[in-house]
N, C-alpha and C positions, 0 to 999 in steps of 0.2 A: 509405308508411313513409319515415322521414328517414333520409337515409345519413349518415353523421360521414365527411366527407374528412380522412383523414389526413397528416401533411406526406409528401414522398417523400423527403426526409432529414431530418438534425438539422441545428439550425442551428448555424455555429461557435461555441465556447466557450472560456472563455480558464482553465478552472481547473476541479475535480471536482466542486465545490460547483456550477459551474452547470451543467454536465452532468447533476447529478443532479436539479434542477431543470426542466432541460427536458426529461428523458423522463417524470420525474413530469406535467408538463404534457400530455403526447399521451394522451389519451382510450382508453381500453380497447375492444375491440370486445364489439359484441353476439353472441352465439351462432349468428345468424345468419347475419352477415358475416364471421365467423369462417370456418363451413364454406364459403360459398362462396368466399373468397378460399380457402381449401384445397384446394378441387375443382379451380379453376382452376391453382394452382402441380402438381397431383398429376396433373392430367389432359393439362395444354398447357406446364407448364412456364413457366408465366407468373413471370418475376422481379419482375413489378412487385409479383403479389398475396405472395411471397415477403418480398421487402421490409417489405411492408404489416402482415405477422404479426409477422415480427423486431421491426421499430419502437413499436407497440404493448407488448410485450410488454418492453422493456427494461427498465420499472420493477421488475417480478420479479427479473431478473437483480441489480440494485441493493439490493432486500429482501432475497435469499437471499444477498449477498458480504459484507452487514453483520454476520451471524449468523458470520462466520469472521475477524473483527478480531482476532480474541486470540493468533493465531497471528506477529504480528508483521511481518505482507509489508503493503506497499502498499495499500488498499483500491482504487486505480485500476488496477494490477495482477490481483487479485480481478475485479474488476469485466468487465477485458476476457477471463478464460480464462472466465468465465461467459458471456461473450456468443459464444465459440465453441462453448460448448455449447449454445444458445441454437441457433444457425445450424444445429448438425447435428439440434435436434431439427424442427423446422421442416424438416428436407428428407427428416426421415422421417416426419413427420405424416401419421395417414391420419384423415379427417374424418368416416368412415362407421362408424369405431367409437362414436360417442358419449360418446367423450372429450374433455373441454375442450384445447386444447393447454399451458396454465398446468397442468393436473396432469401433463401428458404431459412438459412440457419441465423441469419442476423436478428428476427423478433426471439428465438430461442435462446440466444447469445442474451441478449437486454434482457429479457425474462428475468435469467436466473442473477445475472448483475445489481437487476434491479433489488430482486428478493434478494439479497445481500445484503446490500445499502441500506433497505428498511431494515434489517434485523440487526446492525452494528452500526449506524450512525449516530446513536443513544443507548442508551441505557435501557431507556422507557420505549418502547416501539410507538414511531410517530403517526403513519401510517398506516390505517389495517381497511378501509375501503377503496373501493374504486377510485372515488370521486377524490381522496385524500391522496391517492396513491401520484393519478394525476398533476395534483396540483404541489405534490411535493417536487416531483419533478420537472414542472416550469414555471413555476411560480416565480422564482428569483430570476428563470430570464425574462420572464413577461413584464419584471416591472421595471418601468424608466430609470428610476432611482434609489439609491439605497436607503430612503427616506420612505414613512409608511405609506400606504396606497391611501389615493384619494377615495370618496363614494364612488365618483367617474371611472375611476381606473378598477375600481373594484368589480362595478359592475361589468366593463367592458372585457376585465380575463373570466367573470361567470359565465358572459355569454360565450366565448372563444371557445373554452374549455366544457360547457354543457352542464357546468354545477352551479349548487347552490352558491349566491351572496355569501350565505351566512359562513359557507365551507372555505369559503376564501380568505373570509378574517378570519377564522380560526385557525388555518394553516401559516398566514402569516404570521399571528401573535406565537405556534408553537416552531414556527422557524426559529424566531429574534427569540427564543428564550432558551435556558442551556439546562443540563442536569444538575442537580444538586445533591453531594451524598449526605445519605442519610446520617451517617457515622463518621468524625473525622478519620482524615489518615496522621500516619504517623508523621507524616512531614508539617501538619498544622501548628501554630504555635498554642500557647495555652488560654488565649484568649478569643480564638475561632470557636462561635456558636455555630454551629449543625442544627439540623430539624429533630433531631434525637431529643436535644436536651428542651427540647418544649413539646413533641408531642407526643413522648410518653404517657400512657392512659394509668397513674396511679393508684386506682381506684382498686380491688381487688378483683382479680377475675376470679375463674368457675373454679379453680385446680386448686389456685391458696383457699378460696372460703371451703372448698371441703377440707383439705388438711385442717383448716383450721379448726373448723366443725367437730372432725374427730379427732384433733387432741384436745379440746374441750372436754371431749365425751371419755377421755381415756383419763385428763388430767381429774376431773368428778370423781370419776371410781375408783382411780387408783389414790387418793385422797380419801374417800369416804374407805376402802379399807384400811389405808396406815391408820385411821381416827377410831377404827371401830377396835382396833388391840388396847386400846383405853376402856376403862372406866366408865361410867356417864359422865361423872361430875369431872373428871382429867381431862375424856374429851370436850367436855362445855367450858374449862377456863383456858385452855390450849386454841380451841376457836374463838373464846372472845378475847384476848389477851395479843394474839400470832398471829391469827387467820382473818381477820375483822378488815376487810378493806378500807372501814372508815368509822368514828369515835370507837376504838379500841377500851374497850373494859380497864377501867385501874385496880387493884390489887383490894383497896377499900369499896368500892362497887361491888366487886363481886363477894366480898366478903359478906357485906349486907345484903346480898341475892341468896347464900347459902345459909347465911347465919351465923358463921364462924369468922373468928379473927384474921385481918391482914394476913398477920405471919401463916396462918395454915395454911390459907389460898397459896402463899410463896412456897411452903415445904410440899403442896402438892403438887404445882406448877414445875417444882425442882424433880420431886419422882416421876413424872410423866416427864420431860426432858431426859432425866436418867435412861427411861425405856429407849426412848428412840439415839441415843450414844450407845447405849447396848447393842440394839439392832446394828448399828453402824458397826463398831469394831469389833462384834462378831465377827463378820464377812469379811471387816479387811486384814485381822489376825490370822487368816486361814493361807494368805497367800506368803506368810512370816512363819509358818508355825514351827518349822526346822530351819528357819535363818538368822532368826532374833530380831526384838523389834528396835535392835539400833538400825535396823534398814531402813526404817522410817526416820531417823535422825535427820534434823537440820530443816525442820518445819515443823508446826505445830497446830494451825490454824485450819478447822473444817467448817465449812459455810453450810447450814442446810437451808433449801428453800422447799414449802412445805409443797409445793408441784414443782411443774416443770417449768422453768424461766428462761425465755427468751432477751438475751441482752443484746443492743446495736452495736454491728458490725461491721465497719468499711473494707471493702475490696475490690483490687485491680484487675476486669478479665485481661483477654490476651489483647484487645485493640485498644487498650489504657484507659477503658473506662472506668470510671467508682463508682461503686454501689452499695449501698448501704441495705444492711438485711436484719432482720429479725426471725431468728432459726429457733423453734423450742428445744430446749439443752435437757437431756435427764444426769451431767454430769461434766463437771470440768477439772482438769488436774494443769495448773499453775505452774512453771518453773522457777523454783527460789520461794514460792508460795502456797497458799492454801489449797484444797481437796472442794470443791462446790457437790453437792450433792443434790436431787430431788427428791423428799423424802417420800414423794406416792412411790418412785420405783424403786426406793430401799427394801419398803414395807411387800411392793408387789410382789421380790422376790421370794420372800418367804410363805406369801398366799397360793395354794394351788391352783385355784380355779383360775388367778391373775397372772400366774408366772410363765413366762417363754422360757422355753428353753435354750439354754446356752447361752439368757441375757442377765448378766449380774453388772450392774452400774458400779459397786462400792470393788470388786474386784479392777473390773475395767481399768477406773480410775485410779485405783492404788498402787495398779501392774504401770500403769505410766509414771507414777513415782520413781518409783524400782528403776524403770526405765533411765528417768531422769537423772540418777545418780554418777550418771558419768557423763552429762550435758543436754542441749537437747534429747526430746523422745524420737528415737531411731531405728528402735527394733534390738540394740546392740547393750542392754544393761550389764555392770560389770562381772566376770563371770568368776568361780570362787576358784581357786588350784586345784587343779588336776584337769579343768574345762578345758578342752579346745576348740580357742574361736573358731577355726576355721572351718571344723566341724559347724559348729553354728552359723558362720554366714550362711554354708553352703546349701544345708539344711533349709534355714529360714528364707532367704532368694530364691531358692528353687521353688520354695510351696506357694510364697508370694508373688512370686511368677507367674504359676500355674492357677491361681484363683482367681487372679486379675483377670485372665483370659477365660476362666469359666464365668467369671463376671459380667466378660464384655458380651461374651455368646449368649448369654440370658436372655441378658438385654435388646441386642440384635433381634429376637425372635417378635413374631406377631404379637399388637402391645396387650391378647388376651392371654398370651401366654408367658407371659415376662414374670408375673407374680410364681407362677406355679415353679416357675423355672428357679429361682431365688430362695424359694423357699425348702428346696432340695437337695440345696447344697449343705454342705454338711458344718457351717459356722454361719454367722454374722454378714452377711456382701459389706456393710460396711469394714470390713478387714482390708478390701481391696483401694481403701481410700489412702496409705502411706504404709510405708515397713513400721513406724511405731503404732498405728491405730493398727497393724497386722498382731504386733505383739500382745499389746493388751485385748484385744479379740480370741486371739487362740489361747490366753491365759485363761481366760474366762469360760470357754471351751473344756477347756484343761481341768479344773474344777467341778464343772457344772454337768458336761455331757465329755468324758473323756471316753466314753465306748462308740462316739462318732466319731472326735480327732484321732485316736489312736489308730483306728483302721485308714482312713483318709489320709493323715500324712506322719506316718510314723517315725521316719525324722524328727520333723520340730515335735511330738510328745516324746522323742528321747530327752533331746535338749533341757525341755522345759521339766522332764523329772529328774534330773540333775542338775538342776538350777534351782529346783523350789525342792528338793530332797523328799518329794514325797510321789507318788505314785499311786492314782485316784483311780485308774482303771481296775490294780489289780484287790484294790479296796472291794472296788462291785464285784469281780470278779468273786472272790472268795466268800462275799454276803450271796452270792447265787444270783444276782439283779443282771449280770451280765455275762458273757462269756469269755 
């Protein structure tokens, strides 16, 4: 008897058409050869006679994926989840039943075609029982017309098919209906409503009312301490006068509350103001004290708000949607403009009990000034003679670099361990939000806890003591607070 040698693979192909050509090509086996290449894969584990069966047999796979075009996927897609069904029936073939493997592997072949089709026909998986699976699959040929089923006809594929009435209309109404995304795409024009812009739940959820919770609870205290560096009678015309959310005290009010004249209530309303300007250009003097304060030149104007204020915000993520937010601010610095400050985290700086370390608001924000004087904040403020930028990019990219990515790894970690992570590092994580908030971060650093930066990236504290001509590290060093 003549053996047919079949190939031991296909040969390369540059396109479906001839893929489907060259399996049509490979010769079918005899029944013969059949079971013995079976025996052999079933008995010794033989891959070659494995092989042998798969190969042969892929024209099936090719006839059975063509019978499922109407559903709109790929035919070379089809083709290959049929040849994983293909493989699995082939590894369950037994040769001793007197079954061909083309009858054997055909419900294997559909199987997995099938399981396909329900997982990439939608979006939404249409399909997930029996009865549904069924009726997805002949439903449209069972009915006469492309028009909806009568009761009659509904009943009569119930009974054909062995399911419920009710599974039939609902499979047709999820036939005739299509997906809908959630989000436009970019190609919609700007009048396409989406399900987005109606059923957002505006309402607050669990994560904003805590945040919101505790900057209440933060914005109170750090309030009741700036208030408590007053007087009684300073901090009682400062709250009725500023802080009053509503019938604000007049100057004559309180006058006849205390007992004293208009004008004193104003001369003391102006000393208790005084304090809190002093507070303020204490802290921001310090970042000027060896460069002069024409560095501040070419604005004039500082806003305090006696907490922390949240102003609206619109913004485009990346799929062009707007959002409008309200962020609590303890500080804003303006281009061509004013200095915004919160005076609970002015005051917190200088309370022990209240102060972080390494968080100075009035620094922050005055280092983005500085910043500013050569255009937007960039991290790139002008630098005096004898500086070399390139020292300075090199420097500042490199550490900004590197924190971004200790920032990201934080983050990444289990979400009980993200805080602990964060809090380790050795500045602000918000540093890692631009190269200019990197600058006014590590200034504030620079000042505040300069026996953390200076180990950590001693680079940028070279920079930045050659830039702000003073040198806070070796300050501690010498008072004995540090090494």
């Amino acid at each position: 008897m003549t053996t047919m040698t079949l190939p031991a693979t296909l040969p390369p192909v540059s396109s479906l058409e001839s893929y489907v050509q060259a399996v049509n090509a490979i010769p079918m086996l005899t029944p013969e050869r059949e079971i013995e290449l079976g025996r052999r894969y079933r008995q010794h584990e033989d891959l070659a006679a494995a092989s042998q069966l798969v190969l042969s047999h892929l024209r099936l796979v090719v006839a059975v994926a063509r019978n499922y075009m109407g559903y709109g996927l790929p035919q070379g897609d089809l083709i290959q989840e049929g040849n994983v069904g293909l493989m699995k029936a082939v590894k369950r073939f037994d040769p001793e039943r007197g079954v061909r493997l083309a009858s054997f592997a055909i419900h294997w072949i559909k199987a997995e075609i099938h399981e396909f089709i329900l997982r990439n026909w939608r979006m939404v998986k249409i399909a997930t029982t029996k009865a549904q699976r069924k009726l997805f699959f002949n439903l449209r040929s069972m009915k006469p017309s492309s028009s909806a089923l009568t009761r009659k006809e509904i009943k009569q594929v119930a009974q054909t098919l062995n399911v419920k009435e009710s599974d039939v209309v609902e499979m047709e109404q999820r036939l005739q209906g299509g997906d809908i995304p959630l989000e436009p795409s970019i190609d919609d024009s700007e009048d396409t409503v989406t399900p987005i812009a109606y059923l957002a739940d505006a309402s607050e959820g669990p994560a904003e009312k805590l945040e919101r919770t505790q900057s209440e609870v933060l914005q109170s205290r750090g309030l009741a301490t700036a208030l408590a560096k007053l007087d009684d009678r300073s901090r009682r015309i400062i709250e009725a006068r500023w802080l009053a959310e509503k019938n604000a005290k007049t100057l004559h009010e309180l006058a006849d509350e205390f007992g004293v004249s208009a004008e004193r209530i104003r001369q003391i309303e102006v000393k208790a103001m005084q304090k809190m300007r002093v507070a303020i250009a204490a802290q921001a003097c310090i970042l000027v004290l060896e460069l002069g304060d024409e560095w501040f030149d070419g604005w004039s104007d500082i806003i305090v708000y006696p907490a922390q204020f949240a102003p609206e915000r619109e913004y485009t993520d990346e799929a062009g949607v707007v959002h409008v937010s309200r962020e609590a601010m303890a500080g804003e610095a303006w281009l061509g403009g004013p200095v915004i400050l919160s005076y609970e985290d002015v005051a917190m700086t200088a309370d022990e009990e209240m102060r972080v370390a390494g968080y100075n608001v009035v620094i922050h924000e005055f280092a983005h000034k500085l910043d500013m004087r050569s255009g937007d904040p960039n991290g790139f403020p002008p630098l005096h003679a004898g500086m070399d930028a390139t020292a300075w990019k090199r420097a500042f990219s490199r550490a900004f670099e590197d924190f971004s990515r200790r920032v990201d790894a934080a983050e990444a970690l289990p979400q009980r361990k993200v805080q602990a992570a964060l809090d380790a590092l050795p500045i602000d994580p918000y540093a890692a939000e631009s190269a200019g908030e990197f600058f006014a971060v590590v200034s504030e650093a620079f000042f505040e806890t300069p026996e953390l930066l200076a180990p950590s990236y001693p680079d940028v504290y070279e920079q930045l003591r050659l830039f702000y001509r003073q040198d806070p590290h070796a300050r501690l060093a010498r008072a004995g607070i540090c090494a």
